[in-house]
C-alpha positions as CSV (number, residue, x, y, z in Angstrom):
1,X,0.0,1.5,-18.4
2,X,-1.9,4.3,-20.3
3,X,-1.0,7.8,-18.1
4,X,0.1,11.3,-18.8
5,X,2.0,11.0,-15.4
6,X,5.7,11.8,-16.2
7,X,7.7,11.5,-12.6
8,X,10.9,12.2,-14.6
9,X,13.6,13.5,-12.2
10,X,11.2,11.9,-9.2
11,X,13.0,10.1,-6.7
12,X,10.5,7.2,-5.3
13,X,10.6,4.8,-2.3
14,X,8.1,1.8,-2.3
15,X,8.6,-0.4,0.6
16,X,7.6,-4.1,0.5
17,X,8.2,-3.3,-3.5
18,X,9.6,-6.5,-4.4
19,X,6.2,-8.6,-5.2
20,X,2.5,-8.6,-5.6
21,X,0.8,-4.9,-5.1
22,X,4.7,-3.2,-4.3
23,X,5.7,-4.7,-7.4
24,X,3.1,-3.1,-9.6
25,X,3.2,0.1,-7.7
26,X,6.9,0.0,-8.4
27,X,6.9,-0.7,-11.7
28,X,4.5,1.7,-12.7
29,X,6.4,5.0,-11.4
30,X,9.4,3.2,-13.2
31,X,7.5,3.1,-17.0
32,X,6.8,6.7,-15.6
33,X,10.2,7.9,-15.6
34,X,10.6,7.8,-11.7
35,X,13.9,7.1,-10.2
36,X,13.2,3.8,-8.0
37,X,13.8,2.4,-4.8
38,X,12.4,-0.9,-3.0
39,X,13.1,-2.3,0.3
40,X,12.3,-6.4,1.3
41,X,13.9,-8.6,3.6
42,X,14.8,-10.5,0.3
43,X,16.0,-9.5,-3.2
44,X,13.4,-10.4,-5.8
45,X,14.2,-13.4,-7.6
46,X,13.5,-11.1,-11.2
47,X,14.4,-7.8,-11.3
48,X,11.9,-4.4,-11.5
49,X,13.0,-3.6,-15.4
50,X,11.5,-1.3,-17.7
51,X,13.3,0.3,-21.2
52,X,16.6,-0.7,-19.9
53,X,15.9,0.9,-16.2
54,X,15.8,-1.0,-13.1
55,X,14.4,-0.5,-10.0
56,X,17.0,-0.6,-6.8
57,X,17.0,-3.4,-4.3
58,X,17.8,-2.2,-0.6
59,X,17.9,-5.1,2.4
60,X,15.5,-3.7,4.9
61,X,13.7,-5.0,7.6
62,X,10.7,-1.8,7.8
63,X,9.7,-2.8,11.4
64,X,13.9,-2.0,12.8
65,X,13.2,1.9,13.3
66,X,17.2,2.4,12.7
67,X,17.3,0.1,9.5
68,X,14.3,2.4,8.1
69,X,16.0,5.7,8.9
70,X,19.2,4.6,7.4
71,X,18.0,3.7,4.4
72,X,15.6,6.3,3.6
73,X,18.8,8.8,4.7
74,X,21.0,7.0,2.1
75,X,18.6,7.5,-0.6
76,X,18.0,11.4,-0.1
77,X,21.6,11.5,0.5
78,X,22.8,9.6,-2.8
79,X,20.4,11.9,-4.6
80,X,19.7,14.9,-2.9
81,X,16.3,14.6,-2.5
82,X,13.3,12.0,-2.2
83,X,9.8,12.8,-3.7
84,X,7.5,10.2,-2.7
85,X,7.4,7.7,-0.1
86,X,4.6,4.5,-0.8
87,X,4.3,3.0,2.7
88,X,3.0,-0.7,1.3
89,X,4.6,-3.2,3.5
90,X,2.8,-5.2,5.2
91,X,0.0,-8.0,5.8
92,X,-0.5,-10.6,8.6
93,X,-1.5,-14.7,8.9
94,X,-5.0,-15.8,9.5
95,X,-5.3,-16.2,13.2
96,X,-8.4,-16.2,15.2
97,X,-8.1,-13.4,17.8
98,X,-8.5,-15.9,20.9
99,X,-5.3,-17.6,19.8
100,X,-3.1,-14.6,18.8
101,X,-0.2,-14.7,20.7
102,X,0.9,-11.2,22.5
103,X,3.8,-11.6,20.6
104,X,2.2,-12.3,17.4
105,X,-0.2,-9.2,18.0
106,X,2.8,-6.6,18.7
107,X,4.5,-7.8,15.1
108,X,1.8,-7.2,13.1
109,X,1.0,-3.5,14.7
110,X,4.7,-2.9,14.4
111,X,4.7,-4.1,10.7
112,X,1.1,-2.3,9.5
113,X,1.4,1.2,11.8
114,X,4.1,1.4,13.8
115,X,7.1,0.6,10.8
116,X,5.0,3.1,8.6
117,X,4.4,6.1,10.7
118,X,8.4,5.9,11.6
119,X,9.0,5.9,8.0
120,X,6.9,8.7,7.2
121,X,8.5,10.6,9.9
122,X,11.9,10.2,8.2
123,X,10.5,11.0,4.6
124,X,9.6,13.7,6.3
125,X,12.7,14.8,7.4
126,X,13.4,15.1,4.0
127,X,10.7,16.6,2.0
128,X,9.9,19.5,4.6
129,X,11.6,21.9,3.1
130,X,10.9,20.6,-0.7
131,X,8.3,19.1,-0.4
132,X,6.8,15.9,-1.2
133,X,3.9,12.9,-1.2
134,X,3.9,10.3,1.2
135,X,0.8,7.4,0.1
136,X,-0.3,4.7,2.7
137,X,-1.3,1.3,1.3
138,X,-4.4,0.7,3.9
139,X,-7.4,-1.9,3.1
140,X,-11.0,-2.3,3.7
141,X,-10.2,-4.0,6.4
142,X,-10.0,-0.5,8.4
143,X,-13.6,-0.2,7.4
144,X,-15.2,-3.5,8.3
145,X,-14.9,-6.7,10.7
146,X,-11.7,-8.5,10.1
147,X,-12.1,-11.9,11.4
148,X,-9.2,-13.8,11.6
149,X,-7.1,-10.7,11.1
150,X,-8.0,-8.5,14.1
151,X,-5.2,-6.7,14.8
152,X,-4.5,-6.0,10.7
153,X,-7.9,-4.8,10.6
154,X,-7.0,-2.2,13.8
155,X,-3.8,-1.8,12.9
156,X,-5.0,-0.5,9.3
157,X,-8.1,1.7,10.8
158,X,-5.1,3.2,12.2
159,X,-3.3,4.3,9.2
160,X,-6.3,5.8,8.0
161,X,-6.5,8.2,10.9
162,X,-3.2,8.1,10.6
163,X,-2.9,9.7,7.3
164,X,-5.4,12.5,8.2
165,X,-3.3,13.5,11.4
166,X,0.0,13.7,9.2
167,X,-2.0,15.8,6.9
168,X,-3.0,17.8,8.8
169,X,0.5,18.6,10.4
170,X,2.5,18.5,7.4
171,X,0.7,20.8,4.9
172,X,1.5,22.0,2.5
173,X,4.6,20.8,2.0
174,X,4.2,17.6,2.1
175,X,1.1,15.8,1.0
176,X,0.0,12.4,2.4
177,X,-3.0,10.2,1.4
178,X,-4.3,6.7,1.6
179,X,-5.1,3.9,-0.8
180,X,-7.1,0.8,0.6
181,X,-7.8,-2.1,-1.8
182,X,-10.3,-4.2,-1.4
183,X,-9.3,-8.0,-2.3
184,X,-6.7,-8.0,-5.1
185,X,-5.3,-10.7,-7.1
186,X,-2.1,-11.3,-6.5
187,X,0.0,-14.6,-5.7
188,X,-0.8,-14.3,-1.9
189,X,-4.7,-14.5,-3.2
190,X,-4.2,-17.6,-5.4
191,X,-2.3,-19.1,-2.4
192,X,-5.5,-18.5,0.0
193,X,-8.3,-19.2,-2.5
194,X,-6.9,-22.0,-3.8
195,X,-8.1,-22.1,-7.5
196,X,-10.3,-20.5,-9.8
197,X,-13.3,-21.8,-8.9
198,X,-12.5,-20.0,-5.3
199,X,-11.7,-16.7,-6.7
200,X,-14.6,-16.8,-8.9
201,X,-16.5,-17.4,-6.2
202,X,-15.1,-14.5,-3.7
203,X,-15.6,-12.3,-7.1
204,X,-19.2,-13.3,-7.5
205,X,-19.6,-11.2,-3.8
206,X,-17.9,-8.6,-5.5
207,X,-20.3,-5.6,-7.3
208,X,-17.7,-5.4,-10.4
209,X,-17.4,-8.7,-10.0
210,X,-13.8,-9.6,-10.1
211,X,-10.8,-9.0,-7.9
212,X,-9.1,-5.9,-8.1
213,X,-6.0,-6.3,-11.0
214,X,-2.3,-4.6,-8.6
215,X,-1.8,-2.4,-11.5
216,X,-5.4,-0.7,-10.8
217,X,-3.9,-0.2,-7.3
218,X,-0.7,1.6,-8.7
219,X,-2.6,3.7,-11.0
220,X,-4.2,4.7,-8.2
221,X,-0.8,6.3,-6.4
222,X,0.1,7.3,-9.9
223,X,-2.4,9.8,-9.7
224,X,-2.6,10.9,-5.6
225,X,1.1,11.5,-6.3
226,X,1.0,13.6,-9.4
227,X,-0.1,17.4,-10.0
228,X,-3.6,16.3,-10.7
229,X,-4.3,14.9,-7.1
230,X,-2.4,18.4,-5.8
231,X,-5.2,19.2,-3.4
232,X,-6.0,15.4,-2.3
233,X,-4.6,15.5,0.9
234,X,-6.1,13.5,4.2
235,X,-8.1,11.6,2.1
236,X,-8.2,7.7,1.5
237,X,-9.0,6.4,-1.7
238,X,-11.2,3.1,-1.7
239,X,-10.9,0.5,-4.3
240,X,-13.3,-2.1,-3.2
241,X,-15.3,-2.7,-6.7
242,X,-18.3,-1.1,-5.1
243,X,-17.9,-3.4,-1.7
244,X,-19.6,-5.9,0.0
245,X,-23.7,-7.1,-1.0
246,X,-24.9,-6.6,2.3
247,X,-25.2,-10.5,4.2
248,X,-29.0,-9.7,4.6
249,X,-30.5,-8.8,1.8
250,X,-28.8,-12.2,0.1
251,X,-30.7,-13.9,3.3
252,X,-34.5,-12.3,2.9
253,X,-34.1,-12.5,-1.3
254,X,-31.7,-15.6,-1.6
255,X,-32.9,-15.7,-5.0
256,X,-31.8,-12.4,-6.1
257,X,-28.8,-11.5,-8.0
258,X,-28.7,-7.9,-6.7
């Protein structure tokens, strides 16, 4: 990845690291130098490698508050310090609102806001005194209807007031921003659509066109977390391609291409 970022000496924690957007956001402060952490209920079947470096498995589950604290404890323990914190686990089914389950509801809040603002709180811990960058991976979904995925969609709207709160109570020592993707492409995505002919059909709805590519979404933290971003701080960085063509303009013009 093409950057003048060098987290050399950088101690980094991204939760839900071990595939699709985590992955890339891991890997990419790896080829950057960073020492680096992820957390899964699984071990990746292939290993976060770059120039002989790896990237550390831990066994977490992010939404058991005293598994979360433990873990980010052992890391600033082991080495005396943690620098950033990339809260990205997360996600929920498709289920139409009327038949979410209570049950079903409170795990996917616990996963998306809940497990992330208690693992911000014990970054924090941390990186009060030395400071530090804690990034939120939100979506559009905190901007717009989420059908299907209601209580995602609130749970992310959330984070993004979220993340200006914590900003607001942590400067300046510790930073703390949001990214929200749009729709990316990643293995979850070619489950869902099904084929090419499906994705090129979501990205026709698309302004660039396309879905968004993970590694667009790490170089994205790359830079909120490095000197160049030093004053972004409350803010949450879209990456939607432009966003949606509005529904109505397709239906008075359905001719049109714009």
């Amino acid at each position: 990845m093409n950057t003048h970022n060098d987290y050399s000496g950088h101690v980094v924690l991204v939760t839900g690291g071990t595939r699709g957007i985590g992955r890339a956001i891991a890997l990419a402060f790896l080829q950057q130098g960073a020492t680096v952490y992820v957390c899964g209920r699984k071990q990746p079947e292939q290993a976060i490698a770059h120039g002989g470096r790896t990237a550390q498995f831990i066994a977490a589950d992010v939404r058991d508050a005293e598994q979360a604290a433990a873990m980010v404890d052992a890391i600033a323990q082991r080495h005396g310090r943690l620098d950033i914190l990339v809260n990205n686990a997360g996600g929920s089914p498709h289920v139409p609102a009327a038949d979410a389950s209570p049950r079903l509801s409170a795990s996917i809040i616990a996963l998306n806001l809940t497990a992330p603002l208690l693992l911000a709180q014990s970054a924090h811990a941390h990186m009060r005194e030395q400071g530090g960058v804690i990034l939120f991976i939100g979506s559009v979904s905190a901007l717009r209807p989420s059908p299907g995925t209601a209580a995602y969609g609130a749970a992310k709207a959330g984070i993004v007031n979220l993340v200006r709160s914590l900003a607001v109570e942590w400067a300046p020592k510790v930073r703390v921003a949001a990214v929200s993707p749009g729709l990316v492409l990643t293995d979850e995505a070619l489950q869902h659509y099904g084929d090419e002919k499906g994705l090129k059909a979501i990205g026709a709805t698309i302004p660039m066109g396309r879905l968004a590519q993970p590694e667009e979404v790490a170089a994205a933290c790359l830079y909120l977390a490095s000197p160049a971003a030093a004053y972004a701080s409350g803010c949450n960085l879209v990456l939607d391609g432009g966003g949606e063509r509005p529904a109505f303009l397709a239906a008075a013009n359905p001719h049109s291409t714009t």
